[in-house]
C-alpha positions in Angstrom: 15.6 13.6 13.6 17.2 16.4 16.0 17.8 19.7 14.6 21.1 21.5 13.9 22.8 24.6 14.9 23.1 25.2 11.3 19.7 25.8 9.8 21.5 25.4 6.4 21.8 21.8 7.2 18.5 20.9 8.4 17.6 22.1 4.8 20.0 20.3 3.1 18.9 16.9 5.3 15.1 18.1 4.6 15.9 18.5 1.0 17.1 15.1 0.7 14.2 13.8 2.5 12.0 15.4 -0.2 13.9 14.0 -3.0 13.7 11.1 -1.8 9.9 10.9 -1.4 9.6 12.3 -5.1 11.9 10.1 -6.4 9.3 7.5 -4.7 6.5 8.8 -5.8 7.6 8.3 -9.6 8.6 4.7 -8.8 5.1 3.9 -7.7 3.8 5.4 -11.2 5.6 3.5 -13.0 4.4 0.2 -11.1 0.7 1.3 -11.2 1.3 1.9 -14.8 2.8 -1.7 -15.6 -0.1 -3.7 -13.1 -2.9 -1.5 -14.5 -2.0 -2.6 -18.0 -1.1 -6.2 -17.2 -4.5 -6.2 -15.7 -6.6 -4.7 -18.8 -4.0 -6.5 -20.9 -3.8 -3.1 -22.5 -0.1 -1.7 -23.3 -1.5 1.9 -23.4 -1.1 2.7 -19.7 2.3 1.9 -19.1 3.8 4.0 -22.1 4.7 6.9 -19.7 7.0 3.9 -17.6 9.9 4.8 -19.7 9.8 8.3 -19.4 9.5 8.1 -15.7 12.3 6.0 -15.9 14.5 8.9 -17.1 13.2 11.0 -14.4 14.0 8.5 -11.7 17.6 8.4 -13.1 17.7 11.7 -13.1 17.1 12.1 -9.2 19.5 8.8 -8.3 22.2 11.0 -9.6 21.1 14.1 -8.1 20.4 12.4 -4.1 23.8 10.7 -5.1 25.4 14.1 -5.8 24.0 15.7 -2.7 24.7 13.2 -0.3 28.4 12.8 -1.2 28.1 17.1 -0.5 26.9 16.7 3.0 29.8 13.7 3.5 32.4 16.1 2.2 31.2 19.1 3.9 28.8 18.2 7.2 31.2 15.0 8.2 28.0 13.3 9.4 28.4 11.5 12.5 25.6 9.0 14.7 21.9 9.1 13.2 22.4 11.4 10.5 25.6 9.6 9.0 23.0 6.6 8.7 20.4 9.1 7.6 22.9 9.9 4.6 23.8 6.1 4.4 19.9 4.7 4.2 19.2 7.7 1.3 22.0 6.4 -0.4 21.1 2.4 -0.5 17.5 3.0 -0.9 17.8 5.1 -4.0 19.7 2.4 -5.4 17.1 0.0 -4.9 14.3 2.7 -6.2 16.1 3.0 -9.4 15.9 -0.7 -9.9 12.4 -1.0 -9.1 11.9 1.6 -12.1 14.5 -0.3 -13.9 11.8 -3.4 -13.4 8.8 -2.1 -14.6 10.7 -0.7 -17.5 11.2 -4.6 -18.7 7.6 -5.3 -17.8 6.4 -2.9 -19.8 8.2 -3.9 -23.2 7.0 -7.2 -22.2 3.7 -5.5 -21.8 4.0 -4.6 -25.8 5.0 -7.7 -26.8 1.8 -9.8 -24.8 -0.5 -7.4 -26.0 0.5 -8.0 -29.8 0.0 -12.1 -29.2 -3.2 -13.7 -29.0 -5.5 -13.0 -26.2 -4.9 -15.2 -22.7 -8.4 -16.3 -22.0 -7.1 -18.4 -18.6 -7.5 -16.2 -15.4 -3.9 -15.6 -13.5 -5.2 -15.2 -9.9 -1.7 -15.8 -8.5 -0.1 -12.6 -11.2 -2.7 -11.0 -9.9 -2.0 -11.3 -6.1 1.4 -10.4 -7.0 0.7 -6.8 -8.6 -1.8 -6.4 -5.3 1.2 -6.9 -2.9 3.8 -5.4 -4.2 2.3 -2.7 -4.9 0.7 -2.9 -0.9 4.6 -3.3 0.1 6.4 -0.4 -2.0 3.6 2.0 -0.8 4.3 1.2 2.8 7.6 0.9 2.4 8.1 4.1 1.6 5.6 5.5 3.8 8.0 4.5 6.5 11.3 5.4 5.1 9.7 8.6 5.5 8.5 8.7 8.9 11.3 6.3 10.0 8.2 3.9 10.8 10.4 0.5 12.3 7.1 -1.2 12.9 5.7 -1.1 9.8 9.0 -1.7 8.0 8.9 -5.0 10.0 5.8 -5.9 9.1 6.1 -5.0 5.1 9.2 -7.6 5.8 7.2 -10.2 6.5 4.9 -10.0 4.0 7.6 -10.6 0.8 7.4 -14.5 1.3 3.9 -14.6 0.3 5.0 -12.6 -2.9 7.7 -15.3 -3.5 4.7 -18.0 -3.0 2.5 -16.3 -5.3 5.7 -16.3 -7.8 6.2 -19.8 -7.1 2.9 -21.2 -7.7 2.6 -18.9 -10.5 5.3 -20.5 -12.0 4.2 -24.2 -12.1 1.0 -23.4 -13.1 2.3 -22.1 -16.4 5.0 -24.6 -17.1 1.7 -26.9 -16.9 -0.1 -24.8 -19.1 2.9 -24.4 -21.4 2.9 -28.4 -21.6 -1.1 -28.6 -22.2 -1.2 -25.3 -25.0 2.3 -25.4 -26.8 1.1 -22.7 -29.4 0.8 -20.3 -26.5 4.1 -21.1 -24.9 5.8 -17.4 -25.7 3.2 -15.7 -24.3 3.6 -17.7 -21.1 7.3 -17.2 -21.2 6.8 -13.5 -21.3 4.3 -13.5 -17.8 6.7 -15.9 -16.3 9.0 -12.9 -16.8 7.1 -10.7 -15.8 6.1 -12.1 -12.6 10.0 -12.9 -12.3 10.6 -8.9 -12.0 7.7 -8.3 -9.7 9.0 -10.8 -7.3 12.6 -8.7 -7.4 10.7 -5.8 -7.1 9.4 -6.9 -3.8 12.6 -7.9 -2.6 13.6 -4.3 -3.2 10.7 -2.9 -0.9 12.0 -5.3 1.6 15.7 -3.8 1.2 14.2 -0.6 1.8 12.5 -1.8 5.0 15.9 -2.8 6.3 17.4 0.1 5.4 15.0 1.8 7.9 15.9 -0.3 10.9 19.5 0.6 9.9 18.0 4.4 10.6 16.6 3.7 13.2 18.7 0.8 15.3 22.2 1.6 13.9 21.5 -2.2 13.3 22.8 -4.4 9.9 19.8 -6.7 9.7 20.6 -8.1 6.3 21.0 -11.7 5.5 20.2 -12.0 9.3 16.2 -12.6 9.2 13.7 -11.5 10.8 14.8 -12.9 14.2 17.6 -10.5 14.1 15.8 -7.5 12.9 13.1 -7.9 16.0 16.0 -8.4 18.8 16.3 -5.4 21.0 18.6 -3.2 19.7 
């Protein structure tokens, strides 16, 4: 990003940049939490998720807050009126990852207090691997402004909504074969449901960069659009 004649707005711009990697940085506590306890079938590790949650609110409404300052008193124009713009929609989908793993995590409680799942879930699994893989790149190039790799964290959602997919059929099977466990397969199914939105959110964010970096709407457009020239 170029630099100002004002040095009080390159720290405003810089101090939105950092609240923005924090704000991040809690998200992707809270998702660690949720997958290491869905792994361990524990509940234990995600009870800081809804605390983080109120911290993640907390900086939505302050990035909010400061952007709508710079608007009002910078008038943005070119690269750093989509600078401003990209903070804006990617906090939004932040917040609803946290929002996510908050539901995961009360369904967290709820598995853990019905009996035991002995059947491995390698496709639940797969899922917690990659969305965790695509949040963590994601925002690794929000921050840099990294088109390439947002592109390629793109691509990689459709095997999260395979995983989901197949994860899916196997348990409306199981749910047929073992009756008795049919709310505890209800819950995963939920479960899995919010970490396949939670990887469309990463993807979001991804586009939200080529906006940065293109001045380039590639939503709803596919991938075709978002890797024409700008």
């Amino acid at each position: 990003m170029r630099e100002h004649i004002s040095g009080q707005y390159d720290a405003e711009l810089d101090e939105l940049r950092a609240m923005v990697t924090e704000m991040g940085g809690l998200v992707e506590r809270q998702l660690q939490a949720v997958c290491l306890g869905l792994s361990t079938w524990d509940a234990d590790p995600a009870e800081p998720v809804a605390a983080l949650d109120k911290a993640v609110n907390r900086l939505e409404v302050s990035i909010d807050d400061a952007c709508t300052h710079i608007i009002a008193r910078r008038q943005p124009t070119a690269s750093d009126l989509r600078l401003v713009m990209s903070i804006v929609k990617a906090i939004t989908d932040l917040e609803r990852i946290g929002d996510e793993t908050t539901r995961i995590a009360k369904m967290l409680e709820t598995l853990c207090a019905l009996p035991a799942l002995r059947d491995p879930l390698p496709e639940l699994t797969d899922m917690m691997e990659r969305v965790q893989s695509m949040l963590a790149d994601a925002l690794n190039a929000f921050v840099r402004v990294d088109e390439a790799r947002a592109l390629e964290v793109i691509t990689r959602d459709r095997a999260v909504d395979r995983a989901y997919e197949a994860l899916v059929s196997r348990l409306l099977e199981a749910m047929e074969a073992a009756p008795e466990r049919l709310r505890s397969y209800h819950n995963i199914i939920w479960c899995a449901r919010s970490f396949e939105r939670i990887g469309d959110h990463a993807k979001n964010v991804c586009e939200y960069i080529i906006y940065l970096a293109r001045g380039k709407d590639v939503r709803h457009q596919g991938l075709g659009s978002a890797n024409a020239p700008p």
